[in-house]
Chimera marker file (.cmm) of the C-alpha trace (Angstrom):
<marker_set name="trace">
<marker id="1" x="33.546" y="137.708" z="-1.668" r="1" g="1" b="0" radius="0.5"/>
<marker id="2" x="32.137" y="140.123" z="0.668" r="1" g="1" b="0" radius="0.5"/>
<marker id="3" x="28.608" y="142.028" z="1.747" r="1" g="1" b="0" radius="0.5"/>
<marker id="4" x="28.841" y="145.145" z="0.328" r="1" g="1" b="0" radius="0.5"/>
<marker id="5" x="26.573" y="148.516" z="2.378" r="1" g="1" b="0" radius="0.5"/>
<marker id="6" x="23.384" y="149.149" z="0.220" r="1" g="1" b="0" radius="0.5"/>
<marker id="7" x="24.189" y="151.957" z="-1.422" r="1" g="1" b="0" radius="0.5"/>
<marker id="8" x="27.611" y="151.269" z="-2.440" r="1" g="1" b="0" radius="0.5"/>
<marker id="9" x="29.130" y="151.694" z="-5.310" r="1" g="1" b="0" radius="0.5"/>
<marker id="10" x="31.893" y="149.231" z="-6.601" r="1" g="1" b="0" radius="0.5"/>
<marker id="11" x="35.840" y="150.079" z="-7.002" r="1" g="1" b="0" radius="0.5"/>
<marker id="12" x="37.401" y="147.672" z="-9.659" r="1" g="1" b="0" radius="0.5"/>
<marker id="13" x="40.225" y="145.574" z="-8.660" r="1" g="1" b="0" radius="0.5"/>
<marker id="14" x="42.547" y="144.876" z="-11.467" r="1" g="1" b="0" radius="0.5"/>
<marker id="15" x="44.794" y="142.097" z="-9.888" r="1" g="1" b="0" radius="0.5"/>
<marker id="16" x="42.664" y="139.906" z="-8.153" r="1" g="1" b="0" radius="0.5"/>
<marker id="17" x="38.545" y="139.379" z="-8.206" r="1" g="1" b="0" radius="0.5"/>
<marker id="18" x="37.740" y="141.147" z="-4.767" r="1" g="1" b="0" radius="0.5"/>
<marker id="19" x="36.426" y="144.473" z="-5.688" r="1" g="1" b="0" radius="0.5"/>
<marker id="20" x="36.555" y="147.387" z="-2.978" r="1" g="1" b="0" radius="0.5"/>
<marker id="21" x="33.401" y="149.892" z="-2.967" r="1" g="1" b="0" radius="0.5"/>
<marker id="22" x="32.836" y="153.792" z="-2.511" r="1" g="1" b="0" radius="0.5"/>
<marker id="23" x="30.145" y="154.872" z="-0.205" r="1" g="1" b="0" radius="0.5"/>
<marker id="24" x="29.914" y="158.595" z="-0.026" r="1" g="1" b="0" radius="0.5"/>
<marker id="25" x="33.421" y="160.313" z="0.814" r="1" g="1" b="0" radius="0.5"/>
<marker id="26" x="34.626" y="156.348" z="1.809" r="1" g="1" b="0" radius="0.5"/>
<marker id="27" x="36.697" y="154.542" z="0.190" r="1" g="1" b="0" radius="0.5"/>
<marker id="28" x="36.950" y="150.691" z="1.120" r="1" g="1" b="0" radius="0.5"/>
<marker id="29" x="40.139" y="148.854" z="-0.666" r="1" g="1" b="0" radius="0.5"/>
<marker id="30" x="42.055" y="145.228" z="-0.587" r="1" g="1" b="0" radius="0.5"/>
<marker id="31" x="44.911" y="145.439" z="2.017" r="1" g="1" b="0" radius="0.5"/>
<marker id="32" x="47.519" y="143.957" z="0.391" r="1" g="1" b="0" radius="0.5"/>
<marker id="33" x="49.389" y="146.880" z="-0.771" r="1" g="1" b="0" radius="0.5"/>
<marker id="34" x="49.849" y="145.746" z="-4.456" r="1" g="1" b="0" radius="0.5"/>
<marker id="35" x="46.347" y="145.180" z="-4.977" r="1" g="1" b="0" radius="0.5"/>
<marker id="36" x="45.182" y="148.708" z="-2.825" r="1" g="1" b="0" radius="0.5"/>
<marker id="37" x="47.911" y="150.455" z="-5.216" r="1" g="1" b="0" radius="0.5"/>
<marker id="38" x="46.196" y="148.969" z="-8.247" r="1" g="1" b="0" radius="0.5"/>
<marker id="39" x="42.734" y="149.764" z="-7.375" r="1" g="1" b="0" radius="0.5"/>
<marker id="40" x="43.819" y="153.463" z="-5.823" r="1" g="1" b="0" radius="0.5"/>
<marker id="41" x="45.516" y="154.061" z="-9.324" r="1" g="1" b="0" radius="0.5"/>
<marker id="42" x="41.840" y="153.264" z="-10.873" r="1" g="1" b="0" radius="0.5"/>
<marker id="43" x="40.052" y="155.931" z="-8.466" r="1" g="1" b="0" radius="0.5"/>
<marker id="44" x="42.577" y="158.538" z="-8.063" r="1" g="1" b="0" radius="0.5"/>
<marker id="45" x="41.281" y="160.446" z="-10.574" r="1" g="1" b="0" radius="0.5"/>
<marker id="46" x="37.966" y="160.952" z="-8.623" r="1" g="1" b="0" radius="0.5"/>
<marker id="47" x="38.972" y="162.135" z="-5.563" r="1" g="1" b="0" radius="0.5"/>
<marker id="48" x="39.164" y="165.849" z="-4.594" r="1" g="1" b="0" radius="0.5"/>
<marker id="49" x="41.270" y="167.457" z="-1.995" r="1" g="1" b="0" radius="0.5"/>
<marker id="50" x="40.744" y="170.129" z="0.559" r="1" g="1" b="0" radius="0.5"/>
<marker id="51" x="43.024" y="171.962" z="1.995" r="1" g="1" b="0" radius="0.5"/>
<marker id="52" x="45.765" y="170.404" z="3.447" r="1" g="1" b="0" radius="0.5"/>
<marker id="53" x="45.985" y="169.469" z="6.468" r="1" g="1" b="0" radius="0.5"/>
<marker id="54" x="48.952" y="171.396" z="8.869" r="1" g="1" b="0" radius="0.5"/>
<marker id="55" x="50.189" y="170.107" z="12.278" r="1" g="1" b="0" radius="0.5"/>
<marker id="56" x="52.791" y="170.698" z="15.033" r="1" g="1" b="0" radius="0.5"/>
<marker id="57" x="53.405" y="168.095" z="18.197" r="1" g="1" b="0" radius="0.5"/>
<marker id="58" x="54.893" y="170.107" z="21.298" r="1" g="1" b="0" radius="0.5"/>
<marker id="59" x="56.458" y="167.160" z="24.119" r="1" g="1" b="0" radius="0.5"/>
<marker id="60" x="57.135" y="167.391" z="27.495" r="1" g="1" b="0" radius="0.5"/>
<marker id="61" x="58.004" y="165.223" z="30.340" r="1" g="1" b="0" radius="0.5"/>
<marker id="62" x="55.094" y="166.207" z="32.181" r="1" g="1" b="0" radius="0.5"/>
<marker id="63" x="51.528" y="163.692" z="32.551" r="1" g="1" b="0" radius="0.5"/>
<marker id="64" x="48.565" y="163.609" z="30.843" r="1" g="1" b="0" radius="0.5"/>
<marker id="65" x="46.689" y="164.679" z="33.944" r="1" g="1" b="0" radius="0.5"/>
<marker id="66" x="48.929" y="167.217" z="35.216" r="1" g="1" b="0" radius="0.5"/>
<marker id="67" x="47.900" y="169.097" z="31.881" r="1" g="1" b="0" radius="0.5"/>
<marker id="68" x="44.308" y="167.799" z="31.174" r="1" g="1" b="0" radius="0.5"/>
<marker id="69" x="42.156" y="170.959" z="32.481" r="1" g="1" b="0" radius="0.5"/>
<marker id="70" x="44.535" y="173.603" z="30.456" r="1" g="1" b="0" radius="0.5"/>
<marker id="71" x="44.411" y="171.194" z="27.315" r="1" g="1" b="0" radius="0.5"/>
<marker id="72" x="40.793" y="170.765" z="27.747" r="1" g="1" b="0" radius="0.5"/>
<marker id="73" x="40.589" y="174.686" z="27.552" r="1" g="1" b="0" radius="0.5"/>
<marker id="74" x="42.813" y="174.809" z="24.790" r="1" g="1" b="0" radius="0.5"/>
<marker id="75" x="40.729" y="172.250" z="22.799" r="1" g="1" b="0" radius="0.5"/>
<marker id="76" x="37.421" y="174.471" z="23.703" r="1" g="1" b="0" radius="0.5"/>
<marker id="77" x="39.144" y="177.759" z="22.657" r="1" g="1" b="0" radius="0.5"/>
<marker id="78" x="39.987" y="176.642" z="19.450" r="1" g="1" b="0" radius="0.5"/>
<marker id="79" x="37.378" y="173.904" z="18.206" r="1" g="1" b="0" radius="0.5"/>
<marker id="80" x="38.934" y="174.051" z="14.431" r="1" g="1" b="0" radius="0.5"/>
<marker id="81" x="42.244" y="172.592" z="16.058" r="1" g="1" b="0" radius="0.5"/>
<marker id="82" x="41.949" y="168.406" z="16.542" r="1" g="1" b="0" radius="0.5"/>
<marker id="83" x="43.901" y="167.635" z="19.605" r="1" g="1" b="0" radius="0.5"/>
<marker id="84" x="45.769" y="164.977" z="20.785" r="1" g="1" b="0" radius="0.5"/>
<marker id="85" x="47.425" y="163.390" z="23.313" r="1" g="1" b="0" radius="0.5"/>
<marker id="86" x="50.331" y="161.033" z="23.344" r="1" g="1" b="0" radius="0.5"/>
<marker id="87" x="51.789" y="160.014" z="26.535" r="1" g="1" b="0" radius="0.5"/>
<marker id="88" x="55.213" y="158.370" z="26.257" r="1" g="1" b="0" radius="0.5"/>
<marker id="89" x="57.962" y="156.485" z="28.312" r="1" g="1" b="0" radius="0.5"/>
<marker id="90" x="61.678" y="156.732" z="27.258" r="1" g="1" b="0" radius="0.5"/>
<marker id="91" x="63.323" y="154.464" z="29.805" r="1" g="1" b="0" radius="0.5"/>
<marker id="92" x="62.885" y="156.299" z="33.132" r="1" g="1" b="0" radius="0.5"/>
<marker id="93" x="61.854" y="159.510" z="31.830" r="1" g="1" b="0" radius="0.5"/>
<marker id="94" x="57.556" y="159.859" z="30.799" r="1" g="1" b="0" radius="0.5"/>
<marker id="95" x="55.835" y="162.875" z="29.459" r="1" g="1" b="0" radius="0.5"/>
<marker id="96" x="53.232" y="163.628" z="26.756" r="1" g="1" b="0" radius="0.5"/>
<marker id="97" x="53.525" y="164.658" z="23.251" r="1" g="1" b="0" radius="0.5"/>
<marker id="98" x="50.233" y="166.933" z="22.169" r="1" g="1" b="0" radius="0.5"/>
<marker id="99" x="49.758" y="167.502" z="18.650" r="1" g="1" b="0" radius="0.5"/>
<marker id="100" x="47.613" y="169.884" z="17.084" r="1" g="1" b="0" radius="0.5"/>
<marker id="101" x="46.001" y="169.592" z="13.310" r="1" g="1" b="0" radius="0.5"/>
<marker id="102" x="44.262" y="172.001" z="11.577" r="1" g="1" b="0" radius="0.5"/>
<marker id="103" x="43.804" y="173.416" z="8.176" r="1" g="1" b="0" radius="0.5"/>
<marker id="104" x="44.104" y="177.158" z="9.640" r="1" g="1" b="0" radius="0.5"/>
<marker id="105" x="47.713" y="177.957" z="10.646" r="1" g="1" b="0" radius="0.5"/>
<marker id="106" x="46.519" y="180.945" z="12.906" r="1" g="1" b="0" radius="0.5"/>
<marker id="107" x="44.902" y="178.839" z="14.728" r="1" g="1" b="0" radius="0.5"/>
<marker id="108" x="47.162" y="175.970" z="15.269" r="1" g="1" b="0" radius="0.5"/>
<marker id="109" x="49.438" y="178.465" z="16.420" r="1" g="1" b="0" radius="0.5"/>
<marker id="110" x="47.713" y="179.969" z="18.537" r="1" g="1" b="0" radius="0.5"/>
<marker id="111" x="46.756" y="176.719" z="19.888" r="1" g="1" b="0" radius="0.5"/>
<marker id="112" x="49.870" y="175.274" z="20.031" r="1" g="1" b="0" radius="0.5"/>
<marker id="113" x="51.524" y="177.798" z="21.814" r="1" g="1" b="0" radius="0.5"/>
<marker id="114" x="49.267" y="177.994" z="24.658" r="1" g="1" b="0" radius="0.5"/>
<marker id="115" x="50.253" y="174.084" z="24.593" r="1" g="1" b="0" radius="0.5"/>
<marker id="116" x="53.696" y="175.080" z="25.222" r="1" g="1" b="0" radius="0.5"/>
<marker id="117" x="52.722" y="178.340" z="27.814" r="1" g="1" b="0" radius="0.5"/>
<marker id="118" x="51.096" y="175.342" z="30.041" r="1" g="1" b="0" radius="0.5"/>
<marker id="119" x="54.209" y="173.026" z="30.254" r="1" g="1" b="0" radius="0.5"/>
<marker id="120" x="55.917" y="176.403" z="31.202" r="1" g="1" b="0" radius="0.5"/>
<marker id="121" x="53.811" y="177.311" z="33.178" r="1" g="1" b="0" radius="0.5"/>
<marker id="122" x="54.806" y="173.963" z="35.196" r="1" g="1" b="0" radius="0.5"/>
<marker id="123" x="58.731" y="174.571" z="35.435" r="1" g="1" b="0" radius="0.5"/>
<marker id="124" x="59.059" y="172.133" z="32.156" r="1" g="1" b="0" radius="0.5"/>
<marker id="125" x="60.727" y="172.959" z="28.670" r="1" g="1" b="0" radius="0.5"/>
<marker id="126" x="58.703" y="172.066" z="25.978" r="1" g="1" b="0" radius="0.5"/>
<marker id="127" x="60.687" y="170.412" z="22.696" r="1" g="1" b="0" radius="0.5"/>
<marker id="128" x="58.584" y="171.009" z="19.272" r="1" g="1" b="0" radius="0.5"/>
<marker id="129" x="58.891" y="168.568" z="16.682" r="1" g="1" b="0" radius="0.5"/>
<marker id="130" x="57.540" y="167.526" z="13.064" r="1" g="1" b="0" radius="0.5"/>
<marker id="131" x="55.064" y="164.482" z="13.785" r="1" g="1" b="0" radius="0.5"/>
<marker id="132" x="55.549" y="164.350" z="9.462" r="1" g="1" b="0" radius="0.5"/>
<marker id="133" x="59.223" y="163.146" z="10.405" r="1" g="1" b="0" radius="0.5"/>
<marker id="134" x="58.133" y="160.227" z="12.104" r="1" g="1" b="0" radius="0.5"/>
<marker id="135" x="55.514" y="159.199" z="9.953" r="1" g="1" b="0" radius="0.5"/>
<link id1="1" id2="2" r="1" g="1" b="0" radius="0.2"/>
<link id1="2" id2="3" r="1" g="1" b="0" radius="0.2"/>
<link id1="3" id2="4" r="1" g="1" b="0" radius="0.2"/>
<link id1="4" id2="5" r="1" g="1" b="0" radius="0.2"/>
<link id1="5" id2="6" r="1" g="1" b="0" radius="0.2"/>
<link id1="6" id2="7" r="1" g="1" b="0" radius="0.2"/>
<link id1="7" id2="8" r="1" g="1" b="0" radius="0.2"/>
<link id1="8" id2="9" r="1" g="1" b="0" radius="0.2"/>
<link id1="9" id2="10" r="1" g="1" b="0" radius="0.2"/>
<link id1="10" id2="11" r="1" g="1" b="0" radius="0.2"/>
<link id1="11" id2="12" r="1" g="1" b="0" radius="0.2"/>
<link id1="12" id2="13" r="1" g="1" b="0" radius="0.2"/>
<link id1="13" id2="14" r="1" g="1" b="0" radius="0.2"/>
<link id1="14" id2="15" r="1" g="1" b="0" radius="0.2"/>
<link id1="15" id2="16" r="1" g="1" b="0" radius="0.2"/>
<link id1="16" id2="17" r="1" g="1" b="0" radius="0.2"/>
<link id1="17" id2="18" r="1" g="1" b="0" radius="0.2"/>
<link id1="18" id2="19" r="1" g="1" b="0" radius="0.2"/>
<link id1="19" id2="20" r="1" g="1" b="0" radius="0.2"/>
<link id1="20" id2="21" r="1" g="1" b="0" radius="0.2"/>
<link id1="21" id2="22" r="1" g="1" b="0" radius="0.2"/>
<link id1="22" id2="23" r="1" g="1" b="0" radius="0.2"/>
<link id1="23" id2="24" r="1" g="1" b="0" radius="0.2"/>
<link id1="24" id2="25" r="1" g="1" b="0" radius="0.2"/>
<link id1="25" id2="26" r="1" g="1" b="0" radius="0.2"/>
<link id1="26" id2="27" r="1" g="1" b="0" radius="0.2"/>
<link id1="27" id2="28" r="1" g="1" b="0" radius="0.2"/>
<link id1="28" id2="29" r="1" g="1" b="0" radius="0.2"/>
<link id1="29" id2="30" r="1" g="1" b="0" radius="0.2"/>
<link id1="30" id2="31" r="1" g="1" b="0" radius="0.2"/>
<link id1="31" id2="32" r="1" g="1" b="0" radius="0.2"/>
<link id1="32" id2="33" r="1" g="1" b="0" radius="0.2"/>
<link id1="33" id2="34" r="1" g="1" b="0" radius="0.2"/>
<link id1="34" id2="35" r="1" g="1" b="0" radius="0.2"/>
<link id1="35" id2="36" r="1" g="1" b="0" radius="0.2"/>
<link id1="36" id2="37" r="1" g="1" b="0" radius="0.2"/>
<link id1="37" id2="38" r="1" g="1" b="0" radius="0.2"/>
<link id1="38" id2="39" r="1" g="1" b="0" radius="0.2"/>
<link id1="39" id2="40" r="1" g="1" b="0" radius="0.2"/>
<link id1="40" id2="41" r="1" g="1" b="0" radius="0.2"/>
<link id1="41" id2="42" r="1" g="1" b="0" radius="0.2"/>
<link id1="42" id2="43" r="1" g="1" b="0" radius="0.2"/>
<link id1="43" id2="44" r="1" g="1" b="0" radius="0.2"/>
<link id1="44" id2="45" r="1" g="1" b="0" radius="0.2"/>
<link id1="45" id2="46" r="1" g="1" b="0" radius="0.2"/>
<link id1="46" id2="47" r="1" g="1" b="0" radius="0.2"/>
<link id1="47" id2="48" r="1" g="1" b="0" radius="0.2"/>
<link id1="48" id2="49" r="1" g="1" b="0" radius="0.2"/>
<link id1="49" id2="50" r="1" g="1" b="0" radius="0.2"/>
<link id1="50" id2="51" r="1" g="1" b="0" radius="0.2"/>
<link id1="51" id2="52" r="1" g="1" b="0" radius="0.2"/>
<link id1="52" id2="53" r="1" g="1" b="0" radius="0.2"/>
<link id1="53" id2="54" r="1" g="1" b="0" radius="0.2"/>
<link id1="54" id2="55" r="1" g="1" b="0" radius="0.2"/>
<link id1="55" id2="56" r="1" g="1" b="0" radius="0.2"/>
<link id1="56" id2="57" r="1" g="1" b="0" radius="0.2"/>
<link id1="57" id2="58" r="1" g="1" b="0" radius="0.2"/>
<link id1="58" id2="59" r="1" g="1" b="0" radius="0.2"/>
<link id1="59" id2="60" r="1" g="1" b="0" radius="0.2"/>
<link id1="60" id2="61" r="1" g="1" b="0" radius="0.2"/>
<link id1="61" id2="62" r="1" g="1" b="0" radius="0.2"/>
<link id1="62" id2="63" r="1" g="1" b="0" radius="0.2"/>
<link id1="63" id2="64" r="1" g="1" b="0" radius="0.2"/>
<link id1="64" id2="65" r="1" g="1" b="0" radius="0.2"/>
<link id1="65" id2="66" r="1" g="1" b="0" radius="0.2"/>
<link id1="66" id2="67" r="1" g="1" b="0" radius="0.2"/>
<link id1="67" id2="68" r="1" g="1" b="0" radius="0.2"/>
<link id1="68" id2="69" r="1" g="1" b="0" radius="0.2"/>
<link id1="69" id2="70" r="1" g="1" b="0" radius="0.2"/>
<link id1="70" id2="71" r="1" g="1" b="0" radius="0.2"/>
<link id1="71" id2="72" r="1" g="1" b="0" radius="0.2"/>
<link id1="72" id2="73" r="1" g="1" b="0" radius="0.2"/>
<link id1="73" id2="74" r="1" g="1" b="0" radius="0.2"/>
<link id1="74" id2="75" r="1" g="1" b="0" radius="0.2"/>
<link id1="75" id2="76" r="1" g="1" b="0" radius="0.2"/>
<link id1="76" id2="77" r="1" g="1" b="0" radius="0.2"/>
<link id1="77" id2="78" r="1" g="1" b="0" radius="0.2"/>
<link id1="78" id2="79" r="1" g="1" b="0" radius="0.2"/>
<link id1="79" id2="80" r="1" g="1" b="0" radius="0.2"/>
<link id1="80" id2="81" r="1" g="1" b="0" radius="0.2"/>
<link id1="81" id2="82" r="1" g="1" b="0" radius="0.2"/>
<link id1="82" id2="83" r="1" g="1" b="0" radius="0.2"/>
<link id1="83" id2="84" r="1" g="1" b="0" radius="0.2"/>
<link id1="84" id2="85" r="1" g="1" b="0" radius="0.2"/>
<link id1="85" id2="86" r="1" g="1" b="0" radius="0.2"/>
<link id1="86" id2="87" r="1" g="1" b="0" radius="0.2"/>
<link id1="87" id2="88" r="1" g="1" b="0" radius="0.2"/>
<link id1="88" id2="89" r="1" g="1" b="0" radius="0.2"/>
<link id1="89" id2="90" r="1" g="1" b="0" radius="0.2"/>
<link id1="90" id2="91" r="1" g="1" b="0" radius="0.2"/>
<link id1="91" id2="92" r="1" g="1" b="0" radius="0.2"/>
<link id1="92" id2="93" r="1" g="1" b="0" radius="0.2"/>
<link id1="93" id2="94" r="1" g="1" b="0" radius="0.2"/>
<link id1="94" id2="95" r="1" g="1" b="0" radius="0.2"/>
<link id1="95" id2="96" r="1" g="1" b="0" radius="0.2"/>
<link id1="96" id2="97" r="1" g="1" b="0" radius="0.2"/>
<link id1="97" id2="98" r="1" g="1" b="0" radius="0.2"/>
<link id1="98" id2="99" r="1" g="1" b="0" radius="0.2"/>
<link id1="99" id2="100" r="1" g="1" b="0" radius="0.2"/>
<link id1="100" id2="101" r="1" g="1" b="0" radius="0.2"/>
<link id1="101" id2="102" r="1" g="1" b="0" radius="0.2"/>
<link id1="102" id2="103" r="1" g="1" b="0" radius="0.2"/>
<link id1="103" id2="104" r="1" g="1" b="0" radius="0.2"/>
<link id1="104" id2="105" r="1" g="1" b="0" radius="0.2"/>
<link id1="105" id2="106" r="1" g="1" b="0" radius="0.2"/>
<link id1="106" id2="107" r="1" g="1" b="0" radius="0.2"/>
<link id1="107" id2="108" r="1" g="1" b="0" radius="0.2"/>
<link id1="108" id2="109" r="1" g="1" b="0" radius="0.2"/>
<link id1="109" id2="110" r="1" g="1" b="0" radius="0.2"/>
<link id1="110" id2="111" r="1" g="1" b="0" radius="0.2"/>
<link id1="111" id2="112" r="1" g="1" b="0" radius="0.2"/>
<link id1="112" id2="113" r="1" g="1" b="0" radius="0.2"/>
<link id1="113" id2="114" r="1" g="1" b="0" radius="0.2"/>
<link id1="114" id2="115" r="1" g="1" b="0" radius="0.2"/>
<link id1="115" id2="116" r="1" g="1" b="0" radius="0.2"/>
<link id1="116" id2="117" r="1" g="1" b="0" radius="0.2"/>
<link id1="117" id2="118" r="1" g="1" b="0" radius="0.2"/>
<link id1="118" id2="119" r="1" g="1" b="0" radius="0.2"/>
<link id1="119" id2="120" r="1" g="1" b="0" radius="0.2"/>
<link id1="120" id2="121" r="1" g="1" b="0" radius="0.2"/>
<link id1="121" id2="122" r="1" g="1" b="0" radius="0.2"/>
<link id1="122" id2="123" r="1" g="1" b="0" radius="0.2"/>
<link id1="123" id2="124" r="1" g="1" b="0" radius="0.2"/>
<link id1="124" id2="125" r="1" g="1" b="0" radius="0.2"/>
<link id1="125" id2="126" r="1" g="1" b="0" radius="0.2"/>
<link id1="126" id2="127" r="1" g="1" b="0" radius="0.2"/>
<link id1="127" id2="128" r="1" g="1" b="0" radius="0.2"/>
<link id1="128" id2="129" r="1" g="1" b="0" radius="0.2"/>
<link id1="129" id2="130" r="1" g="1" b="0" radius="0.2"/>
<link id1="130" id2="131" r="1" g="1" b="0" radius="0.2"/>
<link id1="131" id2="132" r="1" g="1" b="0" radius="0.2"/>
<link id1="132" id2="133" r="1" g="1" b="0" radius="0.2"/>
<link id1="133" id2="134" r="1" g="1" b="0" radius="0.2"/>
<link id1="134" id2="135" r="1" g="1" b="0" radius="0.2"/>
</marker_set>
């Protein structure tokens, strides 16, 4: 039903024909969600986690570019920190929600608050929140 990547190896599908297939740490399943349940359920057994994976989001109604240089220093500070960089609009108001992942939680923090010192260092109060809430 499809080309699979020489190399690959083949993840059973129990419901329907179309088997996924495993190449290195990737895992390629059906997307409708009975069938990807099914076939997960088969594999989970495999798979081996690392640590987990922590993260904090820090918003402000400030732009992307008023904060770029600082975040790009933040990001170069602390290379074990993944950064991002949400910019939102809520009606009239627009800012940018940064959120930091990391498996260290020193870091991160550290990170993170230097994320906040730069929208206070702009006149702005920074809101934290827990980008797990939303997900």
């Amino acid at each position: 039903m499809a080309m699979v990547p020489h190399g690959a190896e083949l993840i059973a599908n129990p419901v329907s024909a179309a088997p996924g297939f495993r190449l290195g740490n990737v895992h390629v399943l059906a997307g409708v969600p009975r069938i990807m349940q099914a076939m997960f359920e088969g594999l989970a057994h495999t798979l081996s986690g690392g640590d987990p994976v922590l993260s904090r989001a820090v918003s402000a109604e400030a732009r992307e570019g008023d904060i770029a240089e600082a975040l790009e220093a933040v990001q170069k500070q602390h290379p074990n920190v993944d950064i991002g960089s949400y910019p939102f609009g809520l009606g009239e108001r627009l800012g940018v929600c940064i959120v930091g992942r990391s498996t260290n939680r020193v870091d991160l923090d550290t990170a993170m608050d230097k994320v906040s010192r730069i929208f206070q260092a702009l006149g702005l109060d920074p809101s934290e929140s827990d980008p797990a809430a939303t997900n």
